[in-house]
N, C-alpha and C positions, 0 to 999 in steps of 0.2 A: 421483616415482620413489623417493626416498629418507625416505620417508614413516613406515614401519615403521622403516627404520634410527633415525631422529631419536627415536621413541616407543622403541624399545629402549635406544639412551642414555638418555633421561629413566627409562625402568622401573629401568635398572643405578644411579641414584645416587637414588634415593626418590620418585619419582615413580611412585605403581605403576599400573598398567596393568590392566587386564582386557577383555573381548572385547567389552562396551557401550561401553566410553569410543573404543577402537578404530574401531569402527563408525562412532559419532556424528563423530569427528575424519575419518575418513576419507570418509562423504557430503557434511560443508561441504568438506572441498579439493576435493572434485570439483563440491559448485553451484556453488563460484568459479571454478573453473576454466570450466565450463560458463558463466556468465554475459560470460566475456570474450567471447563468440560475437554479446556484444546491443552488441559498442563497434566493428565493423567490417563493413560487409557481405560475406557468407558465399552463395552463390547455390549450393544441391542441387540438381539435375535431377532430373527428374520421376521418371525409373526409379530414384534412389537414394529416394525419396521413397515409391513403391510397397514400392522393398523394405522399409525402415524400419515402414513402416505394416501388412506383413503379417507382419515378425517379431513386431513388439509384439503383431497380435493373436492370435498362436500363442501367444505367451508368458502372454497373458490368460487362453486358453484350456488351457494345463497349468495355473494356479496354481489355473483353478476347480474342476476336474476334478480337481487331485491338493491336496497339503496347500500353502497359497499359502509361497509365499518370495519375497519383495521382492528377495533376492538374485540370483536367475534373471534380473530386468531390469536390474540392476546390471552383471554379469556380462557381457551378450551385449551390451548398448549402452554400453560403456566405453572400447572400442575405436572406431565409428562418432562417438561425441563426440570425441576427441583426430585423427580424421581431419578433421571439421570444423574444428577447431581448428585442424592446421595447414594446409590449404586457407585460410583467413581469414589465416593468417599470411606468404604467399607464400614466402617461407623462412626460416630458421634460418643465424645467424652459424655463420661454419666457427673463429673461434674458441672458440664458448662448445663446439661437440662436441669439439674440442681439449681443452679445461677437463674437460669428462666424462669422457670416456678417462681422463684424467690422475688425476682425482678417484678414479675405481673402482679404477687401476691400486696408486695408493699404501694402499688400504686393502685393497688384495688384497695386497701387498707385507708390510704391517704383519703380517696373519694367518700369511705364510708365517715370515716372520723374527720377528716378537714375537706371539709366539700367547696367551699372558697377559695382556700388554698389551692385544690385540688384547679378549680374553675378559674381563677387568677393565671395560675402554670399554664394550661392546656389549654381550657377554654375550646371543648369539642363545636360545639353551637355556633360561635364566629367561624371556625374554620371552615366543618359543611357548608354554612351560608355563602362563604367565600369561595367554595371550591366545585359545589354540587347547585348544578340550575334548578333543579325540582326541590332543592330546601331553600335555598333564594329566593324563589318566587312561590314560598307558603305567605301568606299572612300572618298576625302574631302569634307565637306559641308559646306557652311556657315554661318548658324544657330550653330552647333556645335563651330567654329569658336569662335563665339562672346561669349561663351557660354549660351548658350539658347535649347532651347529643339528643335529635329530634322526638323520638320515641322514650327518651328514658323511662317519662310516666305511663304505664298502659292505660289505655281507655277505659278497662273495663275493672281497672284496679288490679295490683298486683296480687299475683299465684301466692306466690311464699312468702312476702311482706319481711325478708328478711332488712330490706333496706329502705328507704323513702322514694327512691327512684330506683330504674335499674343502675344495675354498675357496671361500667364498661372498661373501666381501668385504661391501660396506656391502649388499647386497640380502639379507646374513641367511642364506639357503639358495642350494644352490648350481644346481640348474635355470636357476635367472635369469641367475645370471652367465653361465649358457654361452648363454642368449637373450639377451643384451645384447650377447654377442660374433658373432650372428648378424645384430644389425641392425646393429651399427657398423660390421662390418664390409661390408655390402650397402652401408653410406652413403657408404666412403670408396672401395669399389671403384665405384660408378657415379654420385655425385651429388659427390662431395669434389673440387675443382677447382684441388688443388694438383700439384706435379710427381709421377710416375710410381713415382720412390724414395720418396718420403716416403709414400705412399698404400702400398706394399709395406708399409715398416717398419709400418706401422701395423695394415696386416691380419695381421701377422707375429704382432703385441701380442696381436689379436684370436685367433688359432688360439691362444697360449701361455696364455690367459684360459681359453678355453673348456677346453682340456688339463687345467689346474686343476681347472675348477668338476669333469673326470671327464664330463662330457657327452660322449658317443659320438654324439649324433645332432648337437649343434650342433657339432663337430669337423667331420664330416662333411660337413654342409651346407654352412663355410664351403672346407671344401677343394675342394667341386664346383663351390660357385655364385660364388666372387669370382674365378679366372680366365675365365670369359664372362663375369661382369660388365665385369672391365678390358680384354678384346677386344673391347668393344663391339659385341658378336654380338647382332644384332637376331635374336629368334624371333618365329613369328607366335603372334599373341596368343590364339589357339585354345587353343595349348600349355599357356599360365595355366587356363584353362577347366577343361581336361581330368585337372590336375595333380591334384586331391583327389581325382575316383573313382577314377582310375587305380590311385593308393597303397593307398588305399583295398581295391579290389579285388584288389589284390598283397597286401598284410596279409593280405586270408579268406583265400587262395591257400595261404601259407604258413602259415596257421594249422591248416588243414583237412589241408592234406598232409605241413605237419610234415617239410621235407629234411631228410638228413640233415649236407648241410656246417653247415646254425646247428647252433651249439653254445651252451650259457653261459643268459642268463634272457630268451632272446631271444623263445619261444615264451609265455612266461609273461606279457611283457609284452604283447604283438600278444593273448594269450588274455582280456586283461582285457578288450577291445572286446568280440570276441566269443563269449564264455562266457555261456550261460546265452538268449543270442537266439532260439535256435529252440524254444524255451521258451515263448515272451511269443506271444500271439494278437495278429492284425491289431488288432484293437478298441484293445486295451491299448496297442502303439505308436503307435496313431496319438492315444490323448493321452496321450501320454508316460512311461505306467508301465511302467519297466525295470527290472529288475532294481536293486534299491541297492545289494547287497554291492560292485559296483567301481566303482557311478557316480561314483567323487569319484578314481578311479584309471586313471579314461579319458575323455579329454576330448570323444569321441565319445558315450559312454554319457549323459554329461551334455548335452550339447546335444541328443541325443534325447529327454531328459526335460524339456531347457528348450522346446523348440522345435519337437517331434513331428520322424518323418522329411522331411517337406514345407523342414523350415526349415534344415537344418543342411548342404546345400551353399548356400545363397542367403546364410548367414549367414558363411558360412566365405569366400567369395566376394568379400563387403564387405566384411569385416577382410580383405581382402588387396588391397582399393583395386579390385578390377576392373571393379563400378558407378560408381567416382565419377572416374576414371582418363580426363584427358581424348586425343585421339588423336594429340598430337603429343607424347604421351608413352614415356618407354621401357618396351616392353610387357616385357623382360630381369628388371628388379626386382621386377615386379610376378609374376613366375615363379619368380626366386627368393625371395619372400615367401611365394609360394603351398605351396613346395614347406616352407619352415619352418613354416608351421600344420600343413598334412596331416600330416608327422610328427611334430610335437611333440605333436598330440591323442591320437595313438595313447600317451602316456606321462603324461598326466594333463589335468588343466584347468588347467595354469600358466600358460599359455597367456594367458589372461586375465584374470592377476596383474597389477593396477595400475601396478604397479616395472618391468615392460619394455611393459605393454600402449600405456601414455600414448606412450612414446618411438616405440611399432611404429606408433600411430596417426599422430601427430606425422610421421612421415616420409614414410608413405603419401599423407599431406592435401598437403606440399611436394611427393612424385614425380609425384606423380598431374595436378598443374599442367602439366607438361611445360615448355617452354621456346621462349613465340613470340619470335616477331623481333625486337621491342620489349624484352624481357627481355633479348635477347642483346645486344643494343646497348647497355642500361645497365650490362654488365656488363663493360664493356668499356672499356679507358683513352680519356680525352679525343681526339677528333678521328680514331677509327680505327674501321674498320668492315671487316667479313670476313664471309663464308659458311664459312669452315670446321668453324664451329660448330655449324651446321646442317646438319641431314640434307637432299637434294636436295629432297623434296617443299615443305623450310618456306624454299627461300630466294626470296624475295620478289623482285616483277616492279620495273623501271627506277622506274615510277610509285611503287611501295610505298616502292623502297628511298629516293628524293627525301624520302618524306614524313617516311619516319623517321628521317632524317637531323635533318632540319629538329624532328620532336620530340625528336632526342638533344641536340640544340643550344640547343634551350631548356629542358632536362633538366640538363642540365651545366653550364648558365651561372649 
């Protein structure tokens, strides 16, 4: 996650950086990371297993057909590797995401209150320049300037004005941080298992995070999606399904007919999907030659050139856990996840940014577990056993509960 931050400290005090070295440091974290999958066993089902197998060979087939990029398999399978990964890992300490909060919270703090300091340390602006050819070869900026990440200042003036710039804290630019306040805050409204206030204050932390980064969609997303997270309002899982065309299909909507209550750069951004589409012949989309002026400025545009049209809801789909998502799972999270890809593609490919991809995978591989009976009983103080925890389908028969007892007893002893 903090991968680029740590390489921006080292670029800020003589360690310099460029976009090879970046690379090469960035595909060994991720084969190690990948290789912890060969020290526990990890079991995919077969339909995760088709899907997997016919994204890759979509993706074979844009890189022969257009100019190859090893990035395109990086990209789409980075996400399905960190769901493995936390699938293999059954969950995640509710201290160490305690510690993350905290971690991102104090160096979003530092940017607000010592913004020097903050630009002295990190120094976002030398790094992209160093590391990204399209910020290299901007002309002067002033964001870059101050050093700060390219975009800090919006064009058109910030939304919330809660800061002078946006805030990007240790993720560098500030997209992430409002995607990082979209899945921690999904974690502590439906999967965080402390009291009721503290999980508030925290999603509070989260909306005032994202306020910062200036994100309007992940503001949004977390003011819809974390009170039915915490009323634990089951929907049916259709709902996740339908979530990406839907949006989808509401984008062209608005795009084509243009209301007039949007005001602001809201047409410009929904137009970078689809600008330029009814342009491209069947032939051309279906291996993946779209348009490039916006592809790297819509996250849709690009997975129709990673993936042809065939692969980019199947793919959107698995990055939101709904293949690998076993059924005594909460299908709620998995809807509000869905509904954070749909919209955030529509705003670029950050989406599948390393810095919140790992952590979105990571938590989908833990939801996607659900919670049998046996889970809920280790989870649970010595000699005490309840159904409350369970939805009525999962609470086990007289015989079940005898047994389980009996393996909580030899569990705990």
């Amino acid at each position: 996650m903090f991968l680029n931050f740590v390489l921006a400290i080292l670029n800020q005090h003589g360690v310099a950086m460029d976009t090879q070295k970046v690379t090469i440091i960035q595909t060994f974290v991720t084969i190690c990371c990948g290789s912890l999958l060969f020290s526990r066993y990890t079991k995919i089902s077969d339909t995760s297993v088709m899907v997997l197998a016919g994204i890759f060979l979509l993706l074979l087939l844009t890189n022969f057909t257009n100019t190859p990029n090893v990035k395109t398999f990086y990209d789409c399978l980075i996400i399905p590797l960190y769901i493995a990964l936390g699938a293999s890992a059954f969950g995640v300490k509710e201290r160490w995401m305690n510690g993350l909060l905290l971690f991102v919270s104090l160096f979003v703090g530092m940017e607000i209150l010592a913004p020097s300091l903050y630009s002295s340390m990190v120094n976002p602006g030398a790094y992209f320049t160093a590391t990204r050819e399209w910020v290299g070869g901007q002309t002067a900026n002033h964001a870059i300037d101050d050093g700060l990440y390219i975009g800090a200042y919006r064009g058109g003036g910030s939304i919330f004005s809660l800061a002078d710039h946006r805030v990007s804290g240790p993720f560098l630019e500030p997209l992430s941080l409002g995607y990082f306040s979209i899945i921690m805050a999904t974690y502590f409204a439906s999967m965080y298992r402390g009291s009721l206030l503290y999980r508030l204050i925290v999603i509070g932390i989260c909306i005032f995070l994202s306020l910062l980064s200036d994100s309007r969609a992940a503001s949004a997303i977390i003011i819809i999606g974390t009170p039915i997270l915490l009323l634990r309002v089951r929907v049916p899982t259709i709902t996740s399904w339908a979530v990406s065309p839907i949006i989808l299909l509401l984008s062209w909507s608005i795009y084509y007919f243009q209301p007039q209550f949007l005001t602001g750069d809201y047409f410009y951004r929904i137009g970078l999907t689809f600008e330029g589409m009814d342009q491209i012949t069947i032939a051309d989309l279906v291996l993946g030659r779209v348009p490039i002026e916006h592809m790297f400025d819509s996250g849709y545009s690009y997975l129709l050139h990673c993936v042809t049209p065939l692969g980019v809801f199947p793919i959107i789909w698995y990055c939101c856990g709904l293949f690998t998502r076993r059924r005594n799972s909460n299908p709620t999270i998995f809807l509000m996840l869905s509904l954070y890809a749909t919209t955030t593609l529509l705003l670029g490919g950050a989406f599948f940014s390393i810095k919140t991809a790992s952590l979105l995978g990571y938590i989908i591989g833990i939801a996607g577990l659900g919670t049998s009976p046996l889970q809920a009983l280790r989870r649970l103080p010595k000699n005490q056993f309840t159904s409350q925890i369970l939805a009525p389908e999962e609470i086990p028969s007289d015989d079940e509960t005898r047994a389980m007892r009996s393996a909580a007893t030899q569990f705990f002893s």
